[in-house]
N, C-alpha and C positions, 0 to 999 in steps of 0.2 A: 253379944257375939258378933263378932265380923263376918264375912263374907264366906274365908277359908276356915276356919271353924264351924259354920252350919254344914259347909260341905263334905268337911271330915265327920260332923257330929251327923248327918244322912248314910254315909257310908257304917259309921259305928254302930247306927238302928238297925241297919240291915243283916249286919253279922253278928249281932244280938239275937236274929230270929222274925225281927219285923218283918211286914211284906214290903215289897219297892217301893208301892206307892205310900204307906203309913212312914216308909223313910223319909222320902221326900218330904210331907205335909208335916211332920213332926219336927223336922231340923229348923222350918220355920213357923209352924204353928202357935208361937208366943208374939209373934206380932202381931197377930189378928184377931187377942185374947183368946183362941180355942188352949182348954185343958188339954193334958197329955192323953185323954180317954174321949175327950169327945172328937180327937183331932185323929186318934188307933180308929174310933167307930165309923166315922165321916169316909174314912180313906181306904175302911175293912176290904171292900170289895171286888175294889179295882190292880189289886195284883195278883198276878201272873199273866198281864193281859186280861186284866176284866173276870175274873170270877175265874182264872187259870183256862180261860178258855183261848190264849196266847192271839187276842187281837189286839189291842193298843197298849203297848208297853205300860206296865203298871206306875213305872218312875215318870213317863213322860206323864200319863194323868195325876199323878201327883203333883206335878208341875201348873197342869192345866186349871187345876182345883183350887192351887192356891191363887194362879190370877183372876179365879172370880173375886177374891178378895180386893184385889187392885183395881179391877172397872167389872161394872156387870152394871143390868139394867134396875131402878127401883121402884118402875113399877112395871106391869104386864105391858104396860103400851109406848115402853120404852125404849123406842128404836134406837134413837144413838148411843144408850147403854150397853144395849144387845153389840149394836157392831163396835164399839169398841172393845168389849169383851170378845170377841168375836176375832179382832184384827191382833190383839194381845196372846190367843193362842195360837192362832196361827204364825205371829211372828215367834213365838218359843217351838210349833212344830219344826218349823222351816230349822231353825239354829238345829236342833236336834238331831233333825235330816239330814244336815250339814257334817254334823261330826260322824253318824253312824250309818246314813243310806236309807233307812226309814223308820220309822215309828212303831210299826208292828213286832209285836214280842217272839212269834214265832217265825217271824224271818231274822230278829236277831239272836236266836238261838239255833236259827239254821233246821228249824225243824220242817217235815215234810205233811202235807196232808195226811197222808199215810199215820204220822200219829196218833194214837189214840187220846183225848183230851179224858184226863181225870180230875177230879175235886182235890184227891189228896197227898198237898204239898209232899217233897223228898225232902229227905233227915237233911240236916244242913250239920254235910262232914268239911272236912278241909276238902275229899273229892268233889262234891260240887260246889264249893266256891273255887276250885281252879279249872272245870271245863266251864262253868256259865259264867257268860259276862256281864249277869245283872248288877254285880257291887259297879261295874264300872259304869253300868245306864243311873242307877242310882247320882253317881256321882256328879255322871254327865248334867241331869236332871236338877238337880239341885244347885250347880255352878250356874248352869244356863239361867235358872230363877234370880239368882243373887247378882249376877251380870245385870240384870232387867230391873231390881231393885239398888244397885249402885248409881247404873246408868241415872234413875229417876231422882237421886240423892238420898235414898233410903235406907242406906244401906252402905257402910263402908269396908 
């Protein structure tokens, strides 16, 4: 698959029922050998902001999850694996930033403290896939990845 095909196939997870960030990690999760089960398990936790607890957009840690696969450290005492892992997600936060103003899930759903944070997800009608803009963090998230892997020639 190309580039705009994993990002169409991250959006089509999402409105499947996935969560943001099992979108993400899934559309590319066949490059890095993860199963379709261990790539849902890996990535279970971090949507809706983190256990729906609406702090880091769950599409962006999708994103950030898979660039441990591109640099991370191999062992504990692995500084310049660390900051290159390190420099790689922060240059995907920043593009991110870029497109939407920040990273946090409950500022981009406009929501207020005042919310009350629950565990359990809403029915996924056509009404909330037209007031939230998570299919389009989704998308954002997963183009942003594939920019990052063209860029490096990985990916056309």
């Amino acid at each position: 698959m190309n580039k705009e095909e994993r990002v169409a196939q991250a959006v089509a997870y999402f409105k499947e029922g996935y969560n943001c960030a099992q979108s993400v990690v899934l559309a590319y999760a066949d490059l890095y050998g993860l199963t379709h089960d261990l790539a849902l398990h890996v990535a279970a936790s971090f949507g809706g902001g983190i256990g729906r607890m609406r702090e880091t957009c769950g599409a962006a840690c999708g994103m950030f999850m898979l660039a441990g696969f591109e640099r991370c450290a191999t062992s504990g005492a692995d500084r310049e694996g660390k900051a290159a892992n390190y420099a790689l997600v922060q240059q995907l936060a920043e593009a991110f930033k870029q497109e939407h103003g920040t990273i946090k899930c409950g500022e981009l759903l406009g929501l207020t403290k005042k919310d009350p944070i629950v565990s359990t997800p809403e029915a996924r009608t056509p009404q909330y896939y037209a007031k939230r803009p998570c299919s389009m963090m989704v998308e954002s998230a997963a183009r942003i990845f594939g920019d990052y892997l063209v860029k490096e020639g990985k990916l056309c």
